[in-house]
N, CA, C and O of each residue as an XYZ file, in Angstrom:
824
protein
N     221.451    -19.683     72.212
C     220.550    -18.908     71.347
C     221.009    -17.458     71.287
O     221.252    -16.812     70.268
N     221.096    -17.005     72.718
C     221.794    -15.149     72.572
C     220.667    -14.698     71.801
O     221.304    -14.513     70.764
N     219.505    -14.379     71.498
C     218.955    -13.492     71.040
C     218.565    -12.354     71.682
O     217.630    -12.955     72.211
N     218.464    -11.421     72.041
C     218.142     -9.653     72.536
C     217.183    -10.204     72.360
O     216.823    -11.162     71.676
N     216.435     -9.043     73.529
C     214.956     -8.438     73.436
C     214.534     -7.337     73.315
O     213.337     -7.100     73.480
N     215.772     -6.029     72.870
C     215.943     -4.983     72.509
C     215.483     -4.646     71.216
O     215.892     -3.575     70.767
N     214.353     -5.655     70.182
C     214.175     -5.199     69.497
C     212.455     -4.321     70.048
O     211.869     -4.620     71.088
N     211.977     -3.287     69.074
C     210.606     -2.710     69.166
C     209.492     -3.890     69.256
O     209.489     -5.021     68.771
N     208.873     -3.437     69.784
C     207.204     -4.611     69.513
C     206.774     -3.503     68.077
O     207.098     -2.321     67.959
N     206.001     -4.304     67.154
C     205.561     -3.356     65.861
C     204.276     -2.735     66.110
O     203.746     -3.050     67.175
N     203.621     -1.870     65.312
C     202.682     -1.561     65.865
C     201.683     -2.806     65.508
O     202.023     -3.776     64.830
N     200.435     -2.614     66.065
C     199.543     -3.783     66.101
C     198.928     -3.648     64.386
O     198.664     -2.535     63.932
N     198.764     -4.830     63.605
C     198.357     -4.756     62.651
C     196.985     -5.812     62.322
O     196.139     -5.885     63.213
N     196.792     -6.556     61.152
C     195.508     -7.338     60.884
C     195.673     -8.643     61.089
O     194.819     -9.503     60.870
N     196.738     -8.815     61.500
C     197.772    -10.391     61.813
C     196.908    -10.580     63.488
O     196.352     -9.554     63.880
N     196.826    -11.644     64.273
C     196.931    -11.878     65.356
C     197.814    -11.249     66.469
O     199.016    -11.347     66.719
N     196.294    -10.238     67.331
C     196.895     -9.517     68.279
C     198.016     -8.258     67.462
O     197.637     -7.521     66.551
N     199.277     -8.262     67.990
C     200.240     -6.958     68.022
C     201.570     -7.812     66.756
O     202.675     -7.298     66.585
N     201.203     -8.909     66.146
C     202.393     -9.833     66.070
C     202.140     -9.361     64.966
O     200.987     -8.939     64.873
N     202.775     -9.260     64.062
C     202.970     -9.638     62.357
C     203.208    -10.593     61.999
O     203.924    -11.346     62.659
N     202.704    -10.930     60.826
C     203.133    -12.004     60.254
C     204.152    -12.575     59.875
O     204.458    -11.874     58.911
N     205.352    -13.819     59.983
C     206.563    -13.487     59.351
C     206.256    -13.892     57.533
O     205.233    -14.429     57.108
N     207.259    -13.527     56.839
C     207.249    -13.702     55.016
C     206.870    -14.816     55.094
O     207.328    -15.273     56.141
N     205.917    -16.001     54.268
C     206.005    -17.279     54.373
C     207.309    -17.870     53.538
O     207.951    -18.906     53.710
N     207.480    -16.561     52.344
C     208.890    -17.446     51.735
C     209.686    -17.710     52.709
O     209.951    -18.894     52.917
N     210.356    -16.521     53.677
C     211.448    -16.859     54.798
C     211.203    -18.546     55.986
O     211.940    -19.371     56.526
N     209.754    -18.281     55.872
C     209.629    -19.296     56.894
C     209.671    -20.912     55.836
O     210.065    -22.020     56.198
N     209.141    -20.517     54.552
C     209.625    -22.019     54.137
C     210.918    -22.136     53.948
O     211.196    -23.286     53.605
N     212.292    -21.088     54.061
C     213.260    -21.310     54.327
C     213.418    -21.783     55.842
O     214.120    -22.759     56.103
N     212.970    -21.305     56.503
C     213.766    -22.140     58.192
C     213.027    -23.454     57.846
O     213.368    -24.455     58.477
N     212.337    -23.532     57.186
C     211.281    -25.106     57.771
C     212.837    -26.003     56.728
O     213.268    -27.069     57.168
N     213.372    -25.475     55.624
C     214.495    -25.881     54.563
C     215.969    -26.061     55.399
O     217.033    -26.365     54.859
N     215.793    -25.834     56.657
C     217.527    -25.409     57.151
C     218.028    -24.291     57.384
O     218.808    -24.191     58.331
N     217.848    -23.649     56.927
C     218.153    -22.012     56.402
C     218.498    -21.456     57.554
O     217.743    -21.004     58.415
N     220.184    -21.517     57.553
C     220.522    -20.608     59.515
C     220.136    -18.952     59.356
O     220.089    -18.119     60.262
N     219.954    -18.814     58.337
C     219.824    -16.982     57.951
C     218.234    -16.988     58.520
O     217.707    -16.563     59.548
N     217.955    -17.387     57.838
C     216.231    -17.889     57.722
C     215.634    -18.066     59.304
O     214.573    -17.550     59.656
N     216.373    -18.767     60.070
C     216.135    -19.246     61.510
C     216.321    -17.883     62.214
O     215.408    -17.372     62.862
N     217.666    -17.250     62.050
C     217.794    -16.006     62.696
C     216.673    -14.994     62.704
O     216.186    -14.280     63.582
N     216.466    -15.155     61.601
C     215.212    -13.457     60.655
C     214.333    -14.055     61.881
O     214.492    -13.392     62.906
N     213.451    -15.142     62.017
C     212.759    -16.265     62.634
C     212.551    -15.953     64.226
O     211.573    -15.737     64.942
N     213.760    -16.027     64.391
C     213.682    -15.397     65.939
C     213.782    -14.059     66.337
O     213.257    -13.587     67.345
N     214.606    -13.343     65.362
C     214.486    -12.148     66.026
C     213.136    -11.198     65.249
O     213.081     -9.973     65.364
N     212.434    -11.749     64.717
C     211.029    -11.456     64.531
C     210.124    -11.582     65.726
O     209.590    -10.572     66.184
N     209.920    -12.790     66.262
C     209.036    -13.554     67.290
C     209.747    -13.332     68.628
O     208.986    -13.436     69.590
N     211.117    -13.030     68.943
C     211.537    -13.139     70.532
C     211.558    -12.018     71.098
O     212.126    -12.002     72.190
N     211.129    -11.063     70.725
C     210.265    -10.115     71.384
C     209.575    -10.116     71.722
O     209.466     -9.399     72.717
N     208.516    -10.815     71.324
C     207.115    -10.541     71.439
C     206.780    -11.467     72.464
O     206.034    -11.104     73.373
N     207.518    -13.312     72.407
C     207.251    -14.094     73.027
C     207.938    -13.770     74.367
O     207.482    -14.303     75.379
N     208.983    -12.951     74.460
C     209.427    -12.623     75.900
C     208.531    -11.375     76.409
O     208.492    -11.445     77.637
N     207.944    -10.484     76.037
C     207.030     -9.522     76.480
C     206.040    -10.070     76.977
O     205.721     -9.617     78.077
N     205.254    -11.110     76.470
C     203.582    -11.687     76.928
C     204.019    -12.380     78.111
O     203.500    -12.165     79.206
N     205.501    -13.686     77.829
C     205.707    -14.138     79.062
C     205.774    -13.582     80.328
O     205.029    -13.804     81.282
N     207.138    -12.521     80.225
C     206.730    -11.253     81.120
C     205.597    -11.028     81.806
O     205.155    -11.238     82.935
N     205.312    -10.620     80.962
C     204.211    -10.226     81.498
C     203.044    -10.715     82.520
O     202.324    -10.098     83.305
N     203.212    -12.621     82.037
C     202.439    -13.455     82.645
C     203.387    -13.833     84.096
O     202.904    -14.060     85.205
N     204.659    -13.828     83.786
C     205.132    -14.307     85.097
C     206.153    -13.092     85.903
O     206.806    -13.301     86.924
N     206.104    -12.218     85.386
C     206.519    -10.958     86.275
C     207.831    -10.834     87.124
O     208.165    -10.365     88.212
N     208.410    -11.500     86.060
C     210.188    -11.437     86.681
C     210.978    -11.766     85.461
O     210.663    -12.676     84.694
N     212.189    -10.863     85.284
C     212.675    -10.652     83.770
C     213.517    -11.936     83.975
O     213.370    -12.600     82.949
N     214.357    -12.603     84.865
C     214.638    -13.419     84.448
C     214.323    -14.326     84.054
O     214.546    -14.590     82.872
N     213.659    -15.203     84.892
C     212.224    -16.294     84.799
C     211.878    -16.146     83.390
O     211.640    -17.172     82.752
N     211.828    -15.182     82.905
C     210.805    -14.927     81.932
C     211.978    -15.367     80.396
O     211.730    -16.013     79.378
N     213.310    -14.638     80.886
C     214.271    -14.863     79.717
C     214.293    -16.557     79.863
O     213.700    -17.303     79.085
N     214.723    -16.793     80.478
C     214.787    -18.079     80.717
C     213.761    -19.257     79.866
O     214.084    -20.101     79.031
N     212.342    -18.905     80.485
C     210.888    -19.631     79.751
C     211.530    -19.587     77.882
O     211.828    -20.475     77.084
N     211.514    -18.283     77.826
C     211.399    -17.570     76.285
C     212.724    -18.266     75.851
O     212.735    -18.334     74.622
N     213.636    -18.708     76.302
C     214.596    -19.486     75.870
C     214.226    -20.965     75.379
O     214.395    -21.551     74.310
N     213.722    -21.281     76.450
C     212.963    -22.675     76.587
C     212.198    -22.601     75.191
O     212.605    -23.271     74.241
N     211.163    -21.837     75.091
C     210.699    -21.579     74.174
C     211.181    -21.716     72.697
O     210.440    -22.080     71.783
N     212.274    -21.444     72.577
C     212.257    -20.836     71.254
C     213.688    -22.667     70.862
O     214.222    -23.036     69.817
N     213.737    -23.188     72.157
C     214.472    -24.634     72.094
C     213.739    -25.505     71.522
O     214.227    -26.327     70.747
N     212.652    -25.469     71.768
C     211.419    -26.180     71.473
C     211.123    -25.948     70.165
O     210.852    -26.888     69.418
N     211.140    -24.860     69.804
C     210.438    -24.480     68.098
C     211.561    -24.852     67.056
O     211.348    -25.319     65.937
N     212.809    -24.566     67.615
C     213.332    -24.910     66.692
C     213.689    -26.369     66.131
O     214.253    -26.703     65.089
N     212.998    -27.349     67.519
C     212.802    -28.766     67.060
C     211.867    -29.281     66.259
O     211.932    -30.296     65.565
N     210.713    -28.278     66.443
C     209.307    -28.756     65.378
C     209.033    -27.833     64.227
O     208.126    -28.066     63.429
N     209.799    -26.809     64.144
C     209.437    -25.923     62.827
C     209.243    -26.378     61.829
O     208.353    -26.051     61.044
N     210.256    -27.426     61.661
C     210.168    -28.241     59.969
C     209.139    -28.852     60.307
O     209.292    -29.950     59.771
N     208.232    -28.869     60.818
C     206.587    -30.055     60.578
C     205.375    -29.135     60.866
O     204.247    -29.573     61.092
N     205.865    -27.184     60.825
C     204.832    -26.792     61.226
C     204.356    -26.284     59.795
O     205.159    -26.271     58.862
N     202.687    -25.756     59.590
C     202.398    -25.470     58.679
C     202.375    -24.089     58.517
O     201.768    -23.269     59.206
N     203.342    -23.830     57.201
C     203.643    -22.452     56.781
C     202.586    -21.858     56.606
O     202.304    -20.868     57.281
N     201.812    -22.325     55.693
C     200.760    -21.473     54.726
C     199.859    -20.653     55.929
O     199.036    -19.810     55.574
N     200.007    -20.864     56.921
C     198.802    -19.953     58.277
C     199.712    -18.844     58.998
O     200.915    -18.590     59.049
N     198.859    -18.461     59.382
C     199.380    -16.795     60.492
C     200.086    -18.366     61.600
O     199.417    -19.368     61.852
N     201.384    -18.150     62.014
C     201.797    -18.461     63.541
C     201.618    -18.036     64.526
O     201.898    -18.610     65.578
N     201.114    -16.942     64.430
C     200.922    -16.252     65.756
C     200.051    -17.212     66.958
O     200.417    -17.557     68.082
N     198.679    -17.495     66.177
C     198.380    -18.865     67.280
C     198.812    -19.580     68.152
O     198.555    -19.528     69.355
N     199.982    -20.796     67.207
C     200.462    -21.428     67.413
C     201.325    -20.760     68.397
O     201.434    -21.371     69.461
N     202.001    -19.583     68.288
C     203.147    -19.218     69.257
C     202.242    -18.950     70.643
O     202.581    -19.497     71.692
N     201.242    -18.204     70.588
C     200.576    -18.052     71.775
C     200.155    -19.471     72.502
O     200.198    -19.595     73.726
N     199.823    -20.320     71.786
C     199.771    -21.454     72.940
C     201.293    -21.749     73.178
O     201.410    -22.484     74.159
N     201.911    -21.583     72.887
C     203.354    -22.757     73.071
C     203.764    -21.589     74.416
O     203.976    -21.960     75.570
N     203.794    -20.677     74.125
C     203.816    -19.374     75.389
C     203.389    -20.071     76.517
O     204.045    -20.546     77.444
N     201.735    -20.058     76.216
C     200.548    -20.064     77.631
C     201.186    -21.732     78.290
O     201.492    -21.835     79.478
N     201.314    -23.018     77.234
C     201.574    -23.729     78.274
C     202.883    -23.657     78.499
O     203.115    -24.351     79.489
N     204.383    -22.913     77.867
C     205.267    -23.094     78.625
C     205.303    -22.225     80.268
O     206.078    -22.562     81.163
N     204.286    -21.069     80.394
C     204.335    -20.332     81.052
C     203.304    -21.597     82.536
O     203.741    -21.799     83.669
N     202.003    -22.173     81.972
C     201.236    -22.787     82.661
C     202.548    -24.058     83.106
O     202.884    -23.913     84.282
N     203.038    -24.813     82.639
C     204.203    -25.742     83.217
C     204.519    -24.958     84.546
O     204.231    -25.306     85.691
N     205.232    -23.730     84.102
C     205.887    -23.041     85.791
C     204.919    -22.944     86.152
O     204.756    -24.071     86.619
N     203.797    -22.289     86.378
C     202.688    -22.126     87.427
C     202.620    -23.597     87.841
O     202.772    -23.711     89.057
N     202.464    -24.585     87.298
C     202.462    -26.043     87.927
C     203.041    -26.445     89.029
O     202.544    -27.078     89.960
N     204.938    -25.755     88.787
C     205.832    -26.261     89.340
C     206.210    -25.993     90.955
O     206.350    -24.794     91.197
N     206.355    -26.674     91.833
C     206.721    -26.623     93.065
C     208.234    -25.557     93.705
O     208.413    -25.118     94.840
N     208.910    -25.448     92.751
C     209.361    -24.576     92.237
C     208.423    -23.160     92.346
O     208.580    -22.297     93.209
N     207.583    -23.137     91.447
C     206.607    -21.610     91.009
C     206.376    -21.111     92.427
O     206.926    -20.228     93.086
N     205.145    -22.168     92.746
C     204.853    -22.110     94.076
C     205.345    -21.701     95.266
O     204.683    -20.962     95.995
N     206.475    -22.106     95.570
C     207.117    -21.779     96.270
C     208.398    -20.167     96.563
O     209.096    -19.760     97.491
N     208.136    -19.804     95.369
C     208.687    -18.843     94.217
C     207.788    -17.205     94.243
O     208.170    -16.036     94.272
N     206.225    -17.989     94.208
C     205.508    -17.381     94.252
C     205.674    -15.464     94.658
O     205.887    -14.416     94.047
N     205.382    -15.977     96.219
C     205.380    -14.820     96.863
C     206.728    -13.702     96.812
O     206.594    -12.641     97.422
N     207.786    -13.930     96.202
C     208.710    -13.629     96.082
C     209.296    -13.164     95.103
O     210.299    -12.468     95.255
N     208.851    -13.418     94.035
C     208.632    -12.641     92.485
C     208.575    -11.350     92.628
O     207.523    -10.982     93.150
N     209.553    -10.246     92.273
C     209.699     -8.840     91.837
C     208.515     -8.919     90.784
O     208.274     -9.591     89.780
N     207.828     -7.802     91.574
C     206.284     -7.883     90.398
C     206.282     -6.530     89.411
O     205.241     -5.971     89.066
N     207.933     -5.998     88.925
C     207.351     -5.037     87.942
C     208.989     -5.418     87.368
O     209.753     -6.111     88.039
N     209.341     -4.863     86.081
C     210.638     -4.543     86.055
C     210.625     -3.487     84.651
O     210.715     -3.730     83.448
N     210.474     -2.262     85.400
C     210.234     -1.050     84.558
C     211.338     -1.344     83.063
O     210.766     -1.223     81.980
N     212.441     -1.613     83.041
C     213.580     -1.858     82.129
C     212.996     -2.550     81.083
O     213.085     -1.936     80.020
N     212.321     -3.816     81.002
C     211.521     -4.223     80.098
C     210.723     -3.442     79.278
O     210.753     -3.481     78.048
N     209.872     -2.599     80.080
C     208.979     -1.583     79.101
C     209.488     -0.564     78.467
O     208.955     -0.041     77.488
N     210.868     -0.104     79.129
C     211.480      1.477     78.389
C     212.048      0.847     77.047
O     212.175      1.550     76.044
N     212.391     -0.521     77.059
C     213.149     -0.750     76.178
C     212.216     -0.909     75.149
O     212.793     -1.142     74.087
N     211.216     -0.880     75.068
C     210.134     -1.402     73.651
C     209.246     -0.195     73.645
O     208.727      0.077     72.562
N     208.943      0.693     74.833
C     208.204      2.088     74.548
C     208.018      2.840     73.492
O     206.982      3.190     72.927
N     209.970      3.219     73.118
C     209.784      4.794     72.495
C     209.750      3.681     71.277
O     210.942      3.385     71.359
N     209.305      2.924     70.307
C     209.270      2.421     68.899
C     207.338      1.621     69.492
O     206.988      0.794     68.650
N     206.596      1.733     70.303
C     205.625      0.559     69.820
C     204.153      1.360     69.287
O     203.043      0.834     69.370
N     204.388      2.593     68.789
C     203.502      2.829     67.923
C     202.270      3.640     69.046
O     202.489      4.417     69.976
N     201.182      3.194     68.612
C     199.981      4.065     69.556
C     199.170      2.737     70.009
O     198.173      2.490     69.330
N     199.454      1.908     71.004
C     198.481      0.825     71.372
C     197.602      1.082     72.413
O     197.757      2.076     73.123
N     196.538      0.158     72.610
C     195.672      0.759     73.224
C     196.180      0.640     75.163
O     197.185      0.209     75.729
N     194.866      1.278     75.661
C     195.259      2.411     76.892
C     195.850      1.021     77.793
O     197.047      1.067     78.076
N     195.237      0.065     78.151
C     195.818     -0.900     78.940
C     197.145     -1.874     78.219
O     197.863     -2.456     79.032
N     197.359     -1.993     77.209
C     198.290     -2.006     76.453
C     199.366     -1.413     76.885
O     200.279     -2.096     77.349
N     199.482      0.305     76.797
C     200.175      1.421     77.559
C     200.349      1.138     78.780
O     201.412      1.275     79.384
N     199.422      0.765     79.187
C     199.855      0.644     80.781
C     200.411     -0.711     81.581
O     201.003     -0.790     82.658
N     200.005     -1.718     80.666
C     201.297     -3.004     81.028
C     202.712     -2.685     80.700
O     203.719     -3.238     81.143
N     202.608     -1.529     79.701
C     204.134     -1.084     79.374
C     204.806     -0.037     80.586
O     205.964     -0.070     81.002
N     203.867      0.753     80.945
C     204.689      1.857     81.537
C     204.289      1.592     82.949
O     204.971      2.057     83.862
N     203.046      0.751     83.226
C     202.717      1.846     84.693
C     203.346      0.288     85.465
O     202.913     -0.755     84.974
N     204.190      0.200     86.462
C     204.831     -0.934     87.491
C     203.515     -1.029     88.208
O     203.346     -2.195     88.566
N     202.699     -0.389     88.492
C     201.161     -0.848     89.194
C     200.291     -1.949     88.528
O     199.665     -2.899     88.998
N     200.486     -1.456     87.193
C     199.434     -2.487     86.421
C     199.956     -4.256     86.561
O     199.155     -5.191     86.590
N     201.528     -4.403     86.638
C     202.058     -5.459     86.285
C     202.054     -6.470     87.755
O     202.023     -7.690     87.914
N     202.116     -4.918     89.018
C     201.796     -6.016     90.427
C     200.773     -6.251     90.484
O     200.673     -7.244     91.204
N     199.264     -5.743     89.941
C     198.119     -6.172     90.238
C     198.071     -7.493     89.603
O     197.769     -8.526     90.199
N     198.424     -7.397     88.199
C     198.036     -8.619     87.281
C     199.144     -9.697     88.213
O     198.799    -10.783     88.679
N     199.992     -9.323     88.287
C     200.415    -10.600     89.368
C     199.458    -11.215     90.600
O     199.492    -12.391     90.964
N     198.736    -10.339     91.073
C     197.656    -10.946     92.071
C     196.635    -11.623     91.453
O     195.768    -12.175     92.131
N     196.622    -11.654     90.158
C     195.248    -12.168     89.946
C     195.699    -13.555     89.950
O     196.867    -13.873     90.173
N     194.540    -14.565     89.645
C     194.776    -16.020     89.339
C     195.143    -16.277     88.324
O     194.771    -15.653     87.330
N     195.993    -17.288     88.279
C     196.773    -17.391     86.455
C     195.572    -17.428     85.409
O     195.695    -16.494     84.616
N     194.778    -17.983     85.230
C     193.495    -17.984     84.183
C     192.991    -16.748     83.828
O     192.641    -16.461     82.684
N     192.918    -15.576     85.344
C     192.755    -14.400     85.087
C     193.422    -13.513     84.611
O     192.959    -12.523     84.044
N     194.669    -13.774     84.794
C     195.720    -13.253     84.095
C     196.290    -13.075     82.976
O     196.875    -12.043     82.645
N     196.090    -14.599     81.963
C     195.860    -14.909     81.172
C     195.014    -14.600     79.900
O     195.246    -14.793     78.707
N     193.618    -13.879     80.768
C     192.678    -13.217     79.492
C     192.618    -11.897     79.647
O     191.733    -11.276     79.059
N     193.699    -11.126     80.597
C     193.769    -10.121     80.187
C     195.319     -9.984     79.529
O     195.359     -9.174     78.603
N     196.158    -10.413     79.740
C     197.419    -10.143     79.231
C     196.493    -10.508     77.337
O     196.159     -9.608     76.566
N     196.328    -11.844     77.109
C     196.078    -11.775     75.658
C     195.503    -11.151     75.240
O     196.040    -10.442     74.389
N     193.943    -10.930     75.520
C     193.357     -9.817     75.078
C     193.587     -7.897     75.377
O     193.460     -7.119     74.432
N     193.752     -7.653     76.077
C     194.291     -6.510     76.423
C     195.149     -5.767     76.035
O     195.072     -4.668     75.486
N     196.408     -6.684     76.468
C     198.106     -6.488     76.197
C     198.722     -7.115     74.621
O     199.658     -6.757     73.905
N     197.843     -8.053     74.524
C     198.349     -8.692     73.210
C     197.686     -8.451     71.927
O     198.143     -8.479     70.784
N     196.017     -8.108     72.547
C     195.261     -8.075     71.578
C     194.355     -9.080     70.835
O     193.642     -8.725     69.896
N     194.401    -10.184     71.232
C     193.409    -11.763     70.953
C     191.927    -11.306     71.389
O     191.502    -10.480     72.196
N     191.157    -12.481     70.231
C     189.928    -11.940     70.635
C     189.551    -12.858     71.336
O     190.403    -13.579     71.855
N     188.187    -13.094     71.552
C     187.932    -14.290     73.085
C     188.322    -15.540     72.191
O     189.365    -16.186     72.293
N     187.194    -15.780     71.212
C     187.547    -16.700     70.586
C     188.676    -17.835     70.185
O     188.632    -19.061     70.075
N     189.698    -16.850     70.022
C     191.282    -16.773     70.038
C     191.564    -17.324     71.306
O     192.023    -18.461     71.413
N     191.375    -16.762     72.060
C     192.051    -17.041     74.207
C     191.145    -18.116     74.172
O     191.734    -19.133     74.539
N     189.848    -18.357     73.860
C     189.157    -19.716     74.218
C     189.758    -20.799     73.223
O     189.704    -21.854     73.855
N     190.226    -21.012     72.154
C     190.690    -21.816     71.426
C     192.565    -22.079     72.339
O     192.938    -23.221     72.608
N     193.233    -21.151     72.583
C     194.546    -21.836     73.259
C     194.602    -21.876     74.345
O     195.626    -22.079     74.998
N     193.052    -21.612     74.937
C     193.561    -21.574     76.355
C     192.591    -23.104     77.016
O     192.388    -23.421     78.188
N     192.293    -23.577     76.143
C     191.063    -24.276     76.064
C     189.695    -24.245     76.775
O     189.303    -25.135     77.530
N     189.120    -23.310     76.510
C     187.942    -23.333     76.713
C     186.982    -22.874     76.366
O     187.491    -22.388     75.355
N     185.490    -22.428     76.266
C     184.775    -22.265     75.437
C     184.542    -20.831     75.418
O     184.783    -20.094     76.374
N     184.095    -20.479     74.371
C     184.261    -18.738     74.072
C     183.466    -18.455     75.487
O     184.059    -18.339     76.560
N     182.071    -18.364     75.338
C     181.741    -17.729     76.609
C     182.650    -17.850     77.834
O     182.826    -16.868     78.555
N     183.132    -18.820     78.047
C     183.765    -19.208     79.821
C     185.105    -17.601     79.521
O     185.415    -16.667     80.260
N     185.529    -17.971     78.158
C     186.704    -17.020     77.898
C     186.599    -15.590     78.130
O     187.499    -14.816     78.457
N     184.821    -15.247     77.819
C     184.655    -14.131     77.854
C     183.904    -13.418     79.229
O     183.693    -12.225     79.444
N     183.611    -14.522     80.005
C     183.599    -14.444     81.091
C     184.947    -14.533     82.332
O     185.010    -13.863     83.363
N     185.636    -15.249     81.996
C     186.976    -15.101     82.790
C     187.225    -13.485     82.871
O     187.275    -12.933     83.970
N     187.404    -12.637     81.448
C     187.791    -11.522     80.957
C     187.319    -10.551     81.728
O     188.002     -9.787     82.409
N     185.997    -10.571     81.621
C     184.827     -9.987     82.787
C     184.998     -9.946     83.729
O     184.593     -8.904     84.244
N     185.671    -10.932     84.661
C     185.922    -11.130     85.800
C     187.346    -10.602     86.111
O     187.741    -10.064     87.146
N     188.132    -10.926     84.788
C     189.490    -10.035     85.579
C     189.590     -9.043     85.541
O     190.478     -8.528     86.220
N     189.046     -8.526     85.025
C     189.024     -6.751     84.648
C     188.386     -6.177     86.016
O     188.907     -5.225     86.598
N     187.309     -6.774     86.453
C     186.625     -6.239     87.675
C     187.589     -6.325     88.778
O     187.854     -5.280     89.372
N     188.312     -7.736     89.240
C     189.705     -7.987     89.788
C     190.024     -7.033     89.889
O     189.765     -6.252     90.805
N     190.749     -6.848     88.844
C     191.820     -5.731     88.401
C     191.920     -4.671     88.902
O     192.827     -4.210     89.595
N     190.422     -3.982     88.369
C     190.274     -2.213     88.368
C     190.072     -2.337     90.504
O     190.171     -1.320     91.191
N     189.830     -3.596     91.059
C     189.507     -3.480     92.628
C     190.843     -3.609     93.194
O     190.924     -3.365     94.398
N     191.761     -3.894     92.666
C     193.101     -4.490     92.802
C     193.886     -2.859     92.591
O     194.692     -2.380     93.388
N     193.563     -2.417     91.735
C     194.379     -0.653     91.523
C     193.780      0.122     91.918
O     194.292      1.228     91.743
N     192.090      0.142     92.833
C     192.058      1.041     93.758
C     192.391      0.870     94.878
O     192.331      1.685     95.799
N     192.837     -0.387     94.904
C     193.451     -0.817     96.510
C     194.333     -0.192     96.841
O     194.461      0.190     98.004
N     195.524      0.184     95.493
C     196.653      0.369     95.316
C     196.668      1.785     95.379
O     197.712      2.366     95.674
N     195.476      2.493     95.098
C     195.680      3.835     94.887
C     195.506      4.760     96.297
O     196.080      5.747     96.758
N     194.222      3.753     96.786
C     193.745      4.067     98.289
C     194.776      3.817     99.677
O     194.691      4.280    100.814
N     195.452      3.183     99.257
C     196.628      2.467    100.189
C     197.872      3.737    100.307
O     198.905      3.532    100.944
C-alpha cells in the first residue's frame, strides 16, 4: 500500500466528526476500478484512519500496521459499498472493530503493559495544518499526558472519548458503531471523562 500519514487532518466540517466527505463522483470511480480513483481514496481517509487508531492503541507502529490492515480490507469491499452516503460511519466502525480484534488478542494482552503510551511525532506531523479544533481535540494532539491517561482507561472508555472528543461523533453515532444504546453511550462518555480528568490529576500531583 505505502501510503504516508504526513498528510494534514482538515479542519472539522458538517460531514461526520473531523472527516470530509470524499467526491461521490471519485468514489463511484474506485467502486469502477479506477487506480487514480483508489489512490485520491486513500490518501483522503489514511490519515484520519491512522490518527483515531493511534490514538486508540497508543503505539505508532501497531497502529501503522492495524491502518494497513485496514485499508486491505476496504479495498476488497468498496465495489459493494454504498456511494450515495457520508463513509465516514462506515470507516469508523471498520476502525473500532479492527482496533477491538487487537484488544481481543493474546497477543494485545500480553503487549499490554508495554505499549509506549505517547508518540509526540504523530501529532507534530498533523498540528501546524489542523485548523482550530476543539480543546481536548488539541490535547490528544499535543499534550503526551492526555494519550497515557487514555491508555489507562478501559477500551469502551476509551473509545467514547477518542470518537467523541478527538474525532467529534455524537453519542448517537458512538452508540450506533459501537453497539449500544444512546444512553449506555452517553453514559460510558460520562464516565470516561471523570476517569480521565482523575487520571491527569494523578499525573499532575505525582
Amino acid at each position: 500500500m505505502g501510503r504516508g500519514i504526513e498528510q494534514p487532518v482538515p479542519d472539522r466540517s458538517a460531514h461526520t466528526g473531523s472527516w470530509p466527505e470524499f467526491p461521490r463522483d471519485d468514489f463511484e470511480r474506485v467502486r469502477a476500478g479506477d487506480t487514480d480513483a483508489l489512490g485520491m481514496f486513500f490518501d483522503h481517509y489514511f490519515p484520519r484512519v491512522f490518527v483515531t487508531v493511534y490514538r486508540l492503541v497508543g503505539e505508532r507502529a501497531l497502529a501503522e500496521d492495524i491502518t494497513q490492515n485496514v485499508f486491505m480490507k476496504l479495498q476488497r469491499t468498496l465495489a459493494r459499498v454504498d456511494g450515495s452516503r457520508d463513509l465516514a460511519p462506515w470507516l469508523f466502525t471498520v476502525c473500532v472493530n479492527a482496533c477491538r480484534d487487537h484488544w481481543r488478542s493474546s497477543w494485545w494482552r500480553m503487549a499490554r503493559n508495554s505499549v509506549p503510551l505517547s508518540d509526540p511525532t504523530v501529532f507534530e506531523s498533523l498540528r501546524a495544518e489542523s485548523g482550530d479544533p476543539e480543546e481536548l481535540a488539541l490535547a490528544c494532539e499535543r499534550d503526551e499526558r492526555v494519550q497515557a491517561a487514555l491508555m489507562r482507561l478501559p477500551a469502551p472508555l476509551r473509545l467514547a472519548v477518542v470518537l467523541h472528543d478527538c474525532d467529534g461523533l455524537g453519542h448517537e453515532e458512538i452508540a450506533r458503531i459501537t453497539g449500544v444504546s444512546h444512553a449506555a453511550a452517553r453514559k460510558r462518555h460520562s464516565r470516561a471523562l471523570r476517569m480521565l480528568a482523575e487520571l491527569l490529576r494523578e499525573k499532575v500531583d505525582s
